[in-house]
N, C-alpha and C positions, 0 to 999 in steps of 0.2 A: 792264708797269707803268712809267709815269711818274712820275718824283719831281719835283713842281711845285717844292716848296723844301724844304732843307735849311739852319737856322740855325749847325747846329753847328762850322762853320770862321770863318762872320761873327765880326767884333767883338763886341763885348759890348751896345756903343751903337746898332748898327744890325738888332740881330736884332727888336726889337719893331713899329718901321717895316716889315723887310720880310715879316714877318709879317702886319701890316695890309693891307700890298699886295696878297699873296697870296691873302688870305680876303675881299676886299675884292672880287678877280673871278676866285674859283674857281668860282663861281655866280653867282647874280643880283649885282648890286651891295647895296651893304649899306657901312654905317661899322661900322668897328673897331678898338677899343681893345687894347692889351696892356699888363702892367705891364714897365717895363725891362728890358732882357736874358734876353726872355721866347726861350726854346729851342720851334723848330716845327719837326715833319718832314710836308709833304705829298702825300701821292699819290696819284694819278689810274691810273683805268685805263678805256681804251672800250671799253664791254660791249657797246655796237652803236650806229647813229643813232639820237641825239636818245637815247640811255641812258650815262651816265657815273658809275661809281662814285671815291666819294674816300673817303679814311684819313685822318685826320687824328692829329696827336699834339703838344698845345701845353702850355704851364705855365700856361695859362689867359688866358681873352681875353674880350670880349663884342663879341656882333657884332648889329647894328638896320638893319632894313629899313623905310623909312617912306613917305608918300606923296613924299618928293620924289626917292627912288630910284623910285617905281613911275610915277610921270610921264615918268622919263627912261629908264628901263629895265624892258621888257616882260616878261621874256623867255616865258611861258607854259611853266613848269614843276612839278614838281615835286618834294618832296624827302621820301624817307622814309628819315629816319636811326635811328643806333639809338646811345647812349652805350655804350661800353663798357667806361669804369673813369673817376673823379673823382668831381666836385659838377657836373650842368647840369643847368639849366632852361630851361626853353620858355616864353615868353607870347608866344599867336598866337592870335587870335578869342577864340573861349571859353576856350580853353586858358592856364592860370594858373599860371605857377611851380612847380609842386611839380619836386623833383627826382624826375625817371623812368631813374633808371640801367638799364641792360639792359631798359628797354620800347621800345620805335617809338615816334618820336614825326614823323608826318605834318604836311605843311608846302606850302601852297597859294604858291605864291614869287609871285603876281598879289597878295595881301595884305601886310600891314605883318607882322614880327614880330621877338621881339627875344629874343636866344639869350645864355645865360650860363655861361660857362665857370670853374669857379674851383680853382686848384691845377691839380697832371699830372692833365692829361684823354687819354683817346681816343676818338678819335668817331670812325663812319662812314655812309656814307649813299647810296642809289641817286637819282639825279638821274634823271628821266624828261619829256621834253618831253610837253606833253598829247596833240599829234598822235599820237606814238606810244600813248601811254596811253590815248587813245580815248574816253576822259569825260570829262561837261561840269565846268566846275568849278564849279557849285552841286553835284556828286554829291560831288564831294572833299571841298567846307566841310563838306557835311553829315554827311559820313562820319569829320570830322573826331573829334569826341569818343565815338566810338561802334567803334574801330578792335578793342577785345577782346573784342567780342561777336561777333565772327566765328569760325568755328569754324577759320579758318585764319591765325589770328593767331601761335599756335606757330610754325609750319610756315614763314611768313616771316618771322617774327623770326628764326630757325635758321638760313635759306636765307640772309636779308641780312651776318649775324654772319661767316658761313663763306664770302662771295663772294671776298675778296680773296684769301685761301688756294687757293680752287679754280681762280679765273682764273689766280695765277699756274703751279699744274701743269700747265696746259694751252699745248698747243702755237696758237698760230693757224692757223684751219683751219674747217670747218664744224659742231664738235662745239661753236666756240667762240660762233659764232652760236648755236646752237639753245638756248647757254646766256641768251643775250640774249633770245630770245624767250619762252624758261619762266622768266625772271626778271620779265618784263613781262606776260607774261600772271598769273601768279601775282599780284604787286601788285595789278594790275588786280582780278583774283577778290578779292582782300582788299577794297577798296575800293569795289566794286560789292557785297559779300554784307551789311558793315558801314552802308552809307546806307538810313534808313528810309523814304526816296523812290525809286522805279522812274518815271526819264522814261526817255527812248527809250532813249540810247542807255546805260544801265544796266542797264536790261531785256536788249539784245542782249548784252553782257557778262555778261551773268548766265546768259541761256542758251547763250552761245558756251562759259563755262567751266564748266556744268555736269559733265561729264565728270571734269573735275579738280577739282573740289572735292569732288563723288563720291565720287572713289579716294583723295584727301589724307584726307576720314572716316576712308573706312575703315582706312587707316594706323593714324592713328591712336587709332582704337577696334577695334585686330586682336582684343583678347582679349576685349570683351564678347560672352554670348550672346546679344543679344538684337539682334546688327549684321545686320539684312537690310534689304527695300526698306521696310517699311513704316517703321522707325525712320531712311532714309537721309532718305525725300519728308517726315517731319515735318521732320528737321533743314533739309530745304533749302527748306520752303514749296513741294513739285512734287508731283505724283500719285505713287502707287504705278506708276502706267502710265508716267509719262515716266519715270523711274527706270530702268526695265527697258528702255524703247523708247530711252535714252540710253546702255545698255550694248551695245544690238544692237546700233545707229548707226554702235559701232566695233566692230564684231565680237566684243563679248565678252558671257557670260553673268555677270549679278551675282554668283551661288553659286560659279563658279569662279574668279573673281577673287578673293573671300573667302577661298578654302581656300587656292588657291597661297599669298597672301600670310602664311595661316595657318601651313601649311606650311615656310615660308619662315622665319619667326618659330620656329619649333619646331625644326628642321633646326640652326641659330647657338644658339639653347639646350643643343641636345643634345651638341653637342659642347665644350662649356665644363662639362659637368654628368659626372663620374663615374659609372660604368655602375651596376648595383644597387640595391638600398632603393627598386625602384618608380619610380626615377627615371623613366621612360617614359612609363609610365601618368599619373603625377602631370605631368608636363607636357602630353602631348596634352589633358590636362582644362585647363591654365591655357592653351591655345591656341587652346579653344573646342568641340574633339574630346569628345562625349559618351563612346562608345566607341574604347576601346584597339584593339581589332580594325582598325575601319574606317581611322581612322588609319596602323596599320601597312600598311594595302593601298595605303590611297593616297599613304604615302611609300616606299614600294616603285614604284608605278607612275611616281613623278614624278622618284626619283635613283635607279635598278634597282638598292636593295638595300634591306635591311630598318634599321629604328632602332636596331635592337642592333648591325649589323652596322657604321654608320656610329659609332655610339660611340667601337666598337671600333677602327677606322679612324683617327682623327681621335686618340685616343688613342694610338696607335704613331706617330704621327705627331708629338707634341706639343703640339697646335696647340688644348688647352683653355686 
């Protein structure tokens, strides 16, 4: 982590100025206001080329981007932020004021827009060059008001919330790349699933990440019964055949990728859950498990021992 600026040693008089400086070319260019002796902490972190995450934490500002920033500054980015405590607004294209505390709010930096900050705010935000992001930006405008109809809009609002935390437990290294790439590719899926236009190269992002949009589903519908292929290719406009022929692709079968994750989901239940009163049974049911039996084979097969047995475990242990 890079701390761009810290107001809190400045004067009283100049912390609003170097605040405006700051936010003025921590991204694209832009004018920006503060009201006097406004307190800013900013931090940067490089997630990878041409991908930069920032933190922001100000006592409020507004910041406009207009044609005669975009005349003189190009840069081909963009910006998917997310508020995470105050008053802000967005008006950018269609997009209109309302305050969206803890939503995304998506940002084409080749357009005009104009951000309001009021009172202690904290914002943060993945900055991604297009190059890297790989779509045109008619697929961003148009993806623009249409970003929570994707069924992975959860999944990156979570992932973007928790980036500055996880970057910094990480050491530099390759794990920290690959974090830059399933942050980019992720966006990406959001953004290619949410435009109601398929030109080329949103097509080829759509089915480059079919895979991971796939397995984000099923995440996050582990407990309905009714998550196979036929319910994945409606949710994702594919055949029942690509479904399957995009699990083979990477060596996996649909059904057992289900169950592990089933599995997996039941296993971190059961040991938060006191042994007894059917506790077992009544879970393998809320984890998709018709039968208790089957269940118990196949959590024996996959942690060599049985669900009573792991209760048990985990309970001498204390780790419910």
């Amino acid at each position: 982590m890079a701390v761009v600026l810290d107001t809190t040693d400045l004067p009283w008089r100049e912390r609003a100025d170097a605040l405006c400086a700051a936010l003025s070319t921590a991204g694209a260019l832009a004018t920006v206001s503060a009201p006097p002796g406004s307190r800013c902490r900013i931090s940067s972190w490089a997630l990878a080329p041409g991908a930069t995450v920032l933190h922001t934490v100000t006592d409020g500002h507004r910041m406009a981007r207009t044609g005669r920033h975009l005349r003189s500054d190009d840069p081909e980015q963009i910006s998917l932020g997310l508020p995470r405590s105050g008053s802000v607004r967005l008006a950018h294209r269609d997009t209109t004021g309302s305050d969206r505390l803890g939503e995304l709010q998506l940002v084409d930096l080749t357009s005009p827009y104009a951000f309001f900050v009021d009172g202690h705010s904290t914002n943060q935000a993945v900055i991604l060059d297009y190059r890297r992001l790989g779509l045109g930006v008619d697929t961003v405008r148009a993806a623009l008001p249409r970003l929570e109809s994707s069924p992975l809009y959860k999944m990156t609002r979570r992932h973007v919330r928790d980036l500055p935390a996880v970057i910094d437990a990480m050491a530099p290294g390759p794990a920290l790349s690959m974090l830059g790439s399933s942050t980019t590719d992720l966006i990406r899926a959001l953004i290619a699933s949410a435009a109601p236009r398929q030109d080329a190269s949103t097509a080829d992002a759509v089915n480059r990440t079919l895979f991971f949009r796939l397995t984000a589903f099923i995440r996050a519908h582990q407990r309905d019964r009714d998550l196979g292929a036929a319910r994945l290719a409606a949710a994702h406009a594919v055949s029942v055949r690509a479904v399957y022929a995009c699990f083979a692709a990477h060596g996996e079968q649909l059904a057992e990728w289900v169950i592990r994750g089933r599995l997996e989901g039941a296993r971190a239940e059961l040991a938060r859950t006191p042994a007894g009163a059917g506790s077992i049974g009544r879970i393998a049911h809320s984890w998709g498990f018709k039968d208790a039996r089957h269940f118990a084979r196949r959590f024996r097969e996959a942690y060599h021992l049985s669900p009573t047995e792991w209760q048990q475990l985990t309970a001498d242990h204390g780790e419910r």
